[in-house]
ZAMAR-194424 format. One record per residue: residue number from 0; x, y, z of N, C-alpha, C in turn. Coordinates in steps of 0.02 Angstrom, whole numbers, plus 50000, padded with zeros to 5 digits. Layout:
ZAMAR-194424
> seq,nc1,nc2,nc3,cac1,cac2,cac3,cc1,cc2,cc3
> NUM,X,Y,Z,X,Y,Z,X,Y,Z $
...
end
This chain:
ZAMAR-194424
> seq,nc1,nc2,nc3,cac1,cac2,cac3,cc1,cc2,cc3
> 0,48345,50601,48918,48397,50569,48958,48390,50590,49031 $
> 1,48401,50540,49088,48400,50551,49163,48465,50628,49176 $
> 2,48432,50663,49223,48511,50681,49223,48544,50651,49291 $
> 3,48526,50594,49313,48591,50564,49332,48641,50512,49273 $
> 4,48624,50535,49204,48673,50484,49186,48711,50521,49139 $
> 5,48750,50468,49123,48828,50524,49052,48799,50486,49016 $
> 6,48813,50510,48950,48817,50488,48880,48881,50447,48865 $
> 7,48860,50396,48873,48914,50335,48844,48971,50378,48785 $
> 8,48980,50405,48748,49016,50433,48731,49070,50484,48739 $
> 9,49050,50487,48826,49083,50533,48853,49117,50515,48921 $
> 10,49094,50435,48946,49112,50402,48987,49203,50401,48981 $
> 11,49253,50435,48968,49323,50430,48962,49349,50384,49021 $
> 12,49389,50336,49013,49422,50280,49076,49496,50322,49097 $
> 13,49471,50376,49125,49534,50405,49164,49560,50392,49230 $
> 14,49636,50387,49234,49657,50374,49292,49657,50400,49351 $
> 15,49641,50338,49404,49624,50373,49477,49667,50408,49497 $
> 16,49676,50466,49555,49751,50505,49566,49748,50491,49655 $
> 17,49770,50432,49679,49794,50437,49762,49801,50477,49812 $
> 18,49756,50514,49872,49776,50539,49898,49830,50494,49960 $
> 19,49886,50554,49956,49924,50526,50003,49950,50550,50057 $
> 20,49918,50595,50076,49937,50650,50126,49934,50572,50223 $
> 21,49976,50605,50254,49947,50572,50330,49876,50576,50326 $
> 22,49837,50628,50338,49761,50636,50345,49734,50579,50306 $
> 23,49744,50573,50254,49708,50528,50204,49718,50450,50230 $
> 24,49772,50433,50268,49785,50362,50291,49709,50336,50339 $
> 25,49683,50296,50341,49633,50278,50384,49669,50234,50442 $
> 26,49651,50250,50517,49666,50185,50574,49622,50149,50578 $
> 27,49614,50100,50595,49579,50058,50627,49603,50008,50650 $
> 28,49598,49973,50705,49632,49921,50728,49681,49864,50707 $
> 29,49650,49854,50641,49704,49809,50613,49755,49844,50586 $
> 30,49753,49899,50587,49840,49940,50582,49860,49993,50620 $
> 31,49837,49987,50687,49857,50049,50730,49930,50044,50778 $
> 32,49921,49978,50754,49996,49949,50796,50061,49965,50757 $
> 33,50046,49945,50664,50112,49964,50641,50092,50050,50626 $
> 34,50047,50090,50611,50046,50155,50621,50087,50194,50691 $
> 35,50077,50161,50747,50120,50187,50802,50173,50158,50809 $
> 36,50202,50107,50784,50269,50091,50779,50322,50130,50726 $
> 37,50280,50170,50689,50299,50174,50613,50327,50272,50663 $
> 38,50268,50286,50693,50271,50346,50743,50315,50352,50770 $
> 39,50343,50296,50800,50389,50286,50869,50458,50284,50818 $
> 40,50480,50310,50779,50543,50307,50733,50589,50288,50767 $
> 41,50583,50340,50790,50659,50390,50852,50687,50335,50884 $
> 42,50652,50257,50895,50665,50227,50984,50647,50140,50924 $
> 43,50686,50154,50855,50682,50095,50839,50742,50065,50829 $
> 44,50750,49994,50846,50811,49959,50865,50871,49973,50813 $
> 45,50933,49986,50820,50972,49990,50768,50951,50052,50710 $
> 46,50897,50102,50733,50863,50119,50693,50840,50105,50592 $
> 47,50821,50025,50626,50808,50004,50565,50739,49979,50598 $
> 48,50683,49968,50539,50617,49942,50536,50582,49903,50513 $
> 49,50549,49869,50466,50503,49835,50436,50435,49847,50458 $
> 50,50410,49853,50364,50344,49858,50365,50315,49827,50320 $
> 51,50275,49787,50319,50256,49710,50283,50164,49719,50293 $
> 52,50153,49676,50236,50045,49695,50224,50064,49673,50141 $
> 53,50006,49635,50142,49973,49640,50076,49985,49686,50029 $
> 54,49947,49673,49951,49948,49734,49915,49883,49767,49914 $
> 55,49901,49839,49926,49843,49881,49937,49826,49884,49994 $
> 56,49867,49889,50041,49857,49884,50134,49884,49940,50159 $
> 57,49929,49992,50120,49943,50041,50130,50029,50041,50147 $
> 58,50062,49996,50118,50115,50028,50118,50169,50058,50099 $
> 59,50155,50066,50056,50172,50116,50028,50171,50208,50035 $
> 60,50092,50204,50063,50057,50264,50087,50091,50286,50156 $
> 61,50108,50229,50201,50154,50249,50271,50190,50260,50243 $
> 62,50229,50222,50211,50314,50226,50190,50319,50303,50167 $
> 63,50292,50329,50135,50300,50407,50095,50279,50457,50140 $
> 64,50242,50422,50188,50225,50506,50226,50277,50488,50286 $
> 65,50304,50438,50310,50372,50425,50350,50442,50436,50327 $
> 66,50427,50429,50257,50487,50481,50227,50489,50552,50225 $
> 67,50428,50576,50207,50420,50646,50204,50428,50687,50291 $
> 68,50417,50647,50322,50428,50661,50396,50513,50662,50419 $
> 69,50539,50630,50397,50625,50640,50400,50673,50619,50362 $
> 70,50628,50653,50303,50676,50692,50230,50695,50637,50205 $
> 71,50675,50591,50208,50718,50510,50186,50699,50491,50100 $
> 72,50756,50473,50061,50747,50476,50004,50699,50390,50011 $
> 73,50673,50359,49951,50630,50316,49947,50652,50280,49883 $
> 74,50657,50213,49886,50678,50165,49828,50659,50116,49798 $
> 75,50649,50066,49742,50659,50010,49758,50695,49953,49769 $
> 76,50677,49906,49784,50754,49858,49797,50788,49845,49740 $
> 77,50735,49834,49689,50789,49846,49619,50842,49893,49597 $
> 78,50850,49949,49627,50864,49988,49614,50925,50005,49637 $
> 79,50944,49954,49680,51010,49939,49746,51082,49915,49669 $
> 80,51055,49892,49598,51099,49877,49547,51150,49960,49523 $
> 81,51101,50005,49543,51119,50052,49488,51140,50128,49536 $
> 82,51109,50109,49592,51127,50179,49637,51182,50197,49658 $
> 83,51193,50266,49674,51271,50285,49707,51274,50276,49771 $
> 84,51292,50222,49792,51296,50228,49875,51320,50262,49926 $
> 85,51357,50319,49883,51389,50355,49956,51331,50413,49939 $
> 86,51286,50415,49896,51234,50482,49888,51185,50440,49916 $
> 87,51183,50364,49911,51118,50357,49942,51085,50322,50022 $
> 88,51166,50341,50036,51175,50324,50123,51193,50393,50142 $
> 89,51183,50454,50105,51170,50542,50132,51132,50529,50173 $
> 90,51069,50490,50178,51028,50504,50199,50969,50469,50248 $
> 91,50952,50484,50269,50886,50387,50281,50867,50375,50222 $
> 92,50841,50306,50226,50810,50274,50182,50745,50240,50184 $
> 93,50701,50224,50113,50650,50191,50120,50680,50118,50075 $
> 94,50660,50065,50074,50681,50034,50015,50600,49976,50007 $
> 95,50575,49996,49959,50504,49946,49948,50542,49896,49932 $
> 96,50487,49843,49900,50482,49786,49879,50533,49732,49873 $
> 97,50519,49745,49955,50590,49678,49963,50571,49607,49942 $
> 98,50523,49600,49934,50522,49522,49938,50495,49521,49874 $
> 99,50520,49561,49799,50488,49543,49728,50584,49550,49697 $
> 100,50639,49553,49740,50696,49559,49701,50712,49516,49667 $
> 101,50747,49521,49615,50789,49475,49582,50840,49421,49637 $
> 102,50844,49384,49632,50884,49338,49677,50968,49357,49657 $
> 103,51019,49385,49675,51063,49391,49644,51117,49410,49695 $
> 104,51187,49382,49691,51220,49383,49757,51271,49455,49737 $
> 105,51266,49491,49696,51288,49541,49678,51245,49603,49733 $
> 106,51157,49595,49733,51120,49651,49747,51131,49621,49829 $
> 107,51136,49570,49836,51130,49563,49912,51200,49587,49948 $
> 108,51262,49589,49925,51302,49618,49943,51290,49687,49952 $
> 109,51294,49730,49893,51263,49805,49896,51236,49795,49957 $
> 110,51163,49771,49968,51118,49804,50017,51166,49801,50083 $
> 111,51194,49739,50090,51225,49751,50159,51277,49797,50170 $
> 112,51297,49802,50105,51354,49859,50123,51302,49942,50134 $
> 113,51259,49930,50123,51196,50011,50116,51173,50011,50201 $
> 114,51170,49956,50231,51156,49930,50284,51195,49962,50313 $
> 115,51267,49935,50309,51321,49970,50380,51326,50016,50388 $
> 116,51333,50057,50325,51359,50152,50295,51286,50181,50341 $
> 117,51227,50160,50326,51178,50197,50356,51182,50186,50444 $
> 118,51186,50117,50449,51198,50123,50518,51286,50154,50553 $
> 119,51313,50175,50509,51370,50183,50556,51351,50262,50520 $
> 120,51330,50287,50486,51330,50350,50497,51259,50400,50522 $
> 121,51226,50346,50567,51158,50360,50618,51112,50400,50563 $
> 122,51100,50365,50508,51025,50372,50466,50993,50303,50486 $
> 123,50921,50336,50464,50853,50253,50466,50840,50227,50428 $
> 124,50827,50168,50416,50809,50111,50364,50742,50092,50380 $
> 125,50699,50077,50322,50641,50060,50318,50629,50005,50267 $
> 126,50616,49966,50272,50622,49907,50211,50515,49903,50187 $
> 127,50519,49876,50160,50430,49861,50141,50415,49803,50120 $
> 128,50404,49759,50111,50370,49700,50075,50313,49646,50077 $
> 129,50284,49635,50041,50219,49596,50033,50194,49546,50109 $
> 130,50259,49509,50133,50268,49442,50147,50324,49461,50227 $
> 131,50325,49427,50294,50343,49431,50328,50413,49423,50296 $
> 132,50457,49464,50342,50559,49441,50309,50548,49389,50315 $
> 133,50531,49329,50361,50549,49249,50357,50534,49235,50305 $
> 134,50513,49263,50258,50482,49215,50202,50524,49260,50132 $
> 135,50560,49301,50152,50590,49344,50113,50663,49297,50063 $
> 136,50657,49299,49992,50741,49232,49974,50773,49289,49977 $
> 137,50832,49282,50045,50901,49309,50060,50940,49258,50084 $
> 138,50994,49234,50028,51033,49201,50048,51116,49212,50089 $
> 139,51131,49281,50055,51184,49311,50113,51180,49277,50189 $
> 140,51211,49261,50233,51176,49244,50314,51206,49304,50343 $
> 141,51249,49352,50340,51252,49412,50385,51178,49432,50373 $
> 142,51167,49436,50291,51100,49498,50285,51035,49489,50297 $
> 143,51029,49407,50289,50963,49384,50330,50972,49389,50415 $
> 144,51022,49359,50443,51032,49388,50501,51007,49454,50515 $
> 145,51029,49523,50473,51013,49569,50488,50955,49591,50496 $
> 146,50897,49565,50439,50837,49597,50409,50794,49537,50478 $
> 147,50818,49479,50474,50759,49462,50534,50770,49466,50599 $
> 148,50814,49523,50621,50848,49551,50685,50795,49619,50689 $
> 149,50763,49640,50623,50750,49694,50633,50659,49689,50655 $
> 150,50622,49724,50696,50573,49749,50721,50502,49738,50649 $
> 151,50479,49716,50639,50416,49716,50575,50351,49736,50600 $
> 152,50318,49763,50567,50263,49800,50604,50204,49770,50530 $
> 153,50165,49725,50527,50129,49716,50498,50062,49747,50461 $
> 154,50024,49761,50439,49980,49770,50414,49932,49725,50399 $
> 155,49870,49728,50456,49817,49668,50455,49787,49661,50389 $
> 156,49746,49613,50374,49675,49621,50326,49617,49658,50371 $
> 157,49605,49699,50314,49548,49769,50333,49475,49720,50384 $
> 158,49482,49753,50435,49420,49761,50468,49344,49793,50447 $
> 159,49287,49794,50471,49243,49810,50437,49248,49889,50414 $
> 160,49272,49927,50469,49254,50000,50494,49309,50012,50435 $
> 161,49378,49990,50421,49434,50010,50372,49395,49984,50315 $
> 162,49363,49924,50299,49356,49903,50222,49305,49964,50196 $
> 163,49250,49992,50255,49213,50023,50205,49248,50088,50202 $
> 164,49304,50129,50244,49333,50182,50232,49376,50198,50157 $
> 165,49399,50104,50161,49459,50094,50099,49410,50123,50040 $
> 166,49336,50083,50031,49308,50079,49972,49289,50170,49954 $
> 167,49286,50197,50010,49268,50272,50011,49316,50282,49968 $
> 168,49377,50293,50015,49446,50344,49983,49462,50277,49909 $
> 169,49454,50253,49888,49453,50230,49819,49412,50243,49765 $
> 170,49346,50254,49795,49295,50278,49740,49319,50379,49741 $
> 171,49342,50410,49813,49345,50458,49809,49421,50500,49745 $
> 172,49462,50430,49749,49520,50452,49721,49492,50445,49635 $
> 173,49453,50421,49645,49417,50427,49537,49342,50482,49545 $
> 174,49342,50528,49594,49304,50566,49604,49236,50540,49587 $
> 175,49224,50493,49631,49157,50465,49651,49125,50465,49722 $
> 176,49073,50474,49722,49057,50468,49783,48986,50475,49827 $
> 177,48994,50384,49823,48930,50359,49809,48899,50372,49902 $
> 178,48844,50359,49892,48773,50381,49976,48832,50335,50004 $
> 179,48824,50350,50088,48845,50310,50148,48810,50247,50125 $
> 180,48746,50233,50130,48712,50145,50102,48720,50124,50054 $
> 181,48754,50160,50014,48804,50109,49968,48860,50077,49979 $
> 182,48891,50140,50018,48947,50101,50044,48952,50041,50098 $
> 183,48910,50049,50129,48867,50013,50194,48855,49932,50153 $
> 184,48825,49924,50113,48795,49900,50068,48864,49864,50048 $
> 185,48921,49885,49997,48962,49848,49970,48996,49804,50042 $
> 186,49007,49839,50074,49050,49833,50132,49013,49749,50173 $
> 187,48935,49748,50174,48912,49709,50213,48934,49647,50155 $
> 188,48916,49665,50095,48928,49593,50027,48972,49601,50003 $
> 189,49034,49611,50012,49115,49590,49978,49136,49545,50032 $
> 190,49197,49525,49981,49251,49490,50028,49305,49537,50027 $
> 191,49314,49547,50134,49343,49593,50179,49425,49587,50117 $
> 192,49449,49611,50087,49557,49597,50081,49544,49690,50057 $
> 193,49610,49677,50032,49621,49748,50005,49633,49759,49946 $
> 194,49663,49700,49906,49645,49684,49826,49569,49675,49811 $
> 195,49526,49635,49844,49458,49650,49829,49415,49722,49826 $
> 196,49452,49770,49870,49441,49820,49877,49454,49876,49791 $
> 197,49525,49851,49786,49540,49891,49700,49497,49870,49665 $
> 198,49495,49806,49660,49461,49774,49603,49395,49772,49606 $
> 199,49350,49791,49665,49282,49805,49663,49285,49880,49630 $
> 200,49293,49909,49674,49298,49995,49635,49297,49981,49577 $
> 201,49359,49965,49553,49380,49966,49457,49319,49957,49418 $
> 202,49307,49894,49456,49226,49843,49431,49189,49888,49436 $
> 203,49160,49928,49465,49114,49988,49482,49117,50010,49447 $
> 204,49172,50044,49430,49169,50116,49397,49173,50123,49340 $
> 205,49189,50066,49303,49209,50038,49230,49124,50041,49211 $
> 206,49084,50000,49259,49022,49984,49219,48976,50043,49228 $
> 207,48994,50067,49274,48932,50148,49291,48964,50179,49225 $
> 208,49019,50179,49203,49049,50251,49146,48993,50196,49075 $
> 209,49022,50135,49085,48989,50108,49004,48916,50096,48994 $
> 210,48895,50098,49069,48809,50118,49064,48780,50201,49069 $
> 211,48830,50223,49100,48802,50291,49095,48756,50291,49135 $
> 212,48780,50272,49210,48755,50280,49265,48770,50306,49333 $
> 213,48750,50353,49372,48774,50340,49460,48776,50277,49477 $
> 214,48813,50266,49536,48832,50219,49578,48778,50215,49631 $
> 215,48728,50193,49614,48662,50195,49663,48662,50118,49698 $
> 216,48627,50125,49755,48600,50067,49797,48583,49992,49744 $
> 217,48546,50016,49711,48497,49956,49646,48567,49949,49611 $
> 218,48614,50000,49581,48672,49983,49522,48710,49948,49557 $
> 219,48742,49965,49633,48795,49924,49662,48766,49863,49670 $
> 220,48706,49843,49685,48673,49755,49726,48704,49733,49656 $
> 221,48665,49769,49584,48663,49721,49539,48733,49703,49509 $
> 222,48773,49760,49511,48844,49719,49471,48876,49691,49538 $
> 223,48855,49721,49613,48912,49681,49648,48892,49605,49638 $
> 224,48829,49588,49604,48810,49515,49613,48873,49467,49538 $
> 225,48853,49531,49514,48900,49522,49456,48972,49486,49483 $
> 226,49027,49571,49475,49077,49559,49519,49096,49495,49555 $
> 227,49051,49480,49603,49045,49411,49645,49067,49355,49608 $
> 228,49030,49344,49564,49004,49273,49515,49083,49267,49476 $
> 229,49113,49335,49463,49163,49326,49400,49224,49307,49452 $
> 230,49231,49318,49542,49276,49308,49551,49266,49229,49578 $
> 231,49199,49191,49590,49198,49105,49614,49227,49061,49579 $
end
């Protein structure tokens, strides 16, 4: 047997573990704008925010190290059914996945009432979701009023210099870690998003464990040709 390879029997499909530290975030131009807006806390309107990107664009990864920066508990919007609101306007807030809620004129009340308590007792709001607020279903009109009053700081689709960093810190978070010309290599033949990005890795790393192979120059051309074909 090579010893670059495992024994298929030992290939185990264990889960990747995220680094999420600030350091670990990558800049590059298509997100240096909401990274320094995200910075600029202190001097945001109403001190409320928005932060909106794709999935797998990182936001989640801001959102937690901008919480961890001023102690702010972190939620999801679902979660606006069941919480204690005078424990959970103690504090700033994060609230993800605004734009996957249930439509329901019960949760949209809550939020606006989570809205005032935080702003009248000078904590920050951070909202997150897939999709610009305009495109967000809020039918309340104070609370859409509110949410598209507020400041959104987007998250581009990855540039070249970010897509091949993303594919790094993804292969690195399943402790892989394939030559620079591999990465070079995937980076020149994918398509640039940030879901292509998970789902190449996955694709990778699934077939190197069931062949019982490194992630070499020759292995990546041949399944990324793969990969390719299964997503046309």
């Amino acid at each position: 047997m090579e010893a670059n390879q495992i024994p298929k029997q030992l290939a185990f499909d264990l889960p990747s573990r995220p680094a999420l530290g600030k350091s670990d975030f990558f800049i590059s131009d298509c997100n240096l704008m909401a990274v320094k807006l995200l910075e600029d806390w202190s001097n945001w309107p109403n001190r409320q925010h928005v932060l909106s990107g794709s999935a797998g664009s990182g936001k989640t990864h801001l959102a937690l190290v901008w919480a961890k920066s001023v102690s702010a508990n972190v939620i999801n919007i679902s979660d606006i059914f069941d919480i204690d609101l005078q424990k959970a306007t103690s504090t700033s807030l994060v609230i993800e996945g605004m734009d996957e809620r249930p439509e329901s004129g019960e949760l949209e009340n809550n939020l606006f009432h989570l809205f005032n308590i935080l702003l009248a007792n000078g904590y920050y709001l951070l909202l997150t979701g897939k999709k610009d607020p305009k495109f967000w279903k809020v039918n309340l009109p104070d609370l859409r009023s509110r949410i598209l009053g507020m400041r959104n700081a987007r998250l581009l689709p990855p540039d070249d210099k970010l897509f091949l960093a993303l594919i790094a810190k993804l292969f690195a978070d399943r402790q892989i870690y394939p030559k620079p010309e591999v990465l070079q290599y995937i980076t020149r033949h994918s398509e640039r998003s940030f879901s292509t990005a998970s789902q190449l890795v996955d694709f990778l790393d699934k077939a190197a464990l069931s062949e019982g192979k490194k992630i070499s120059l020759k292995f990546a051309a041949s399944n990324l040709h793969k990969f390719n074909d299964l997503q046309s």
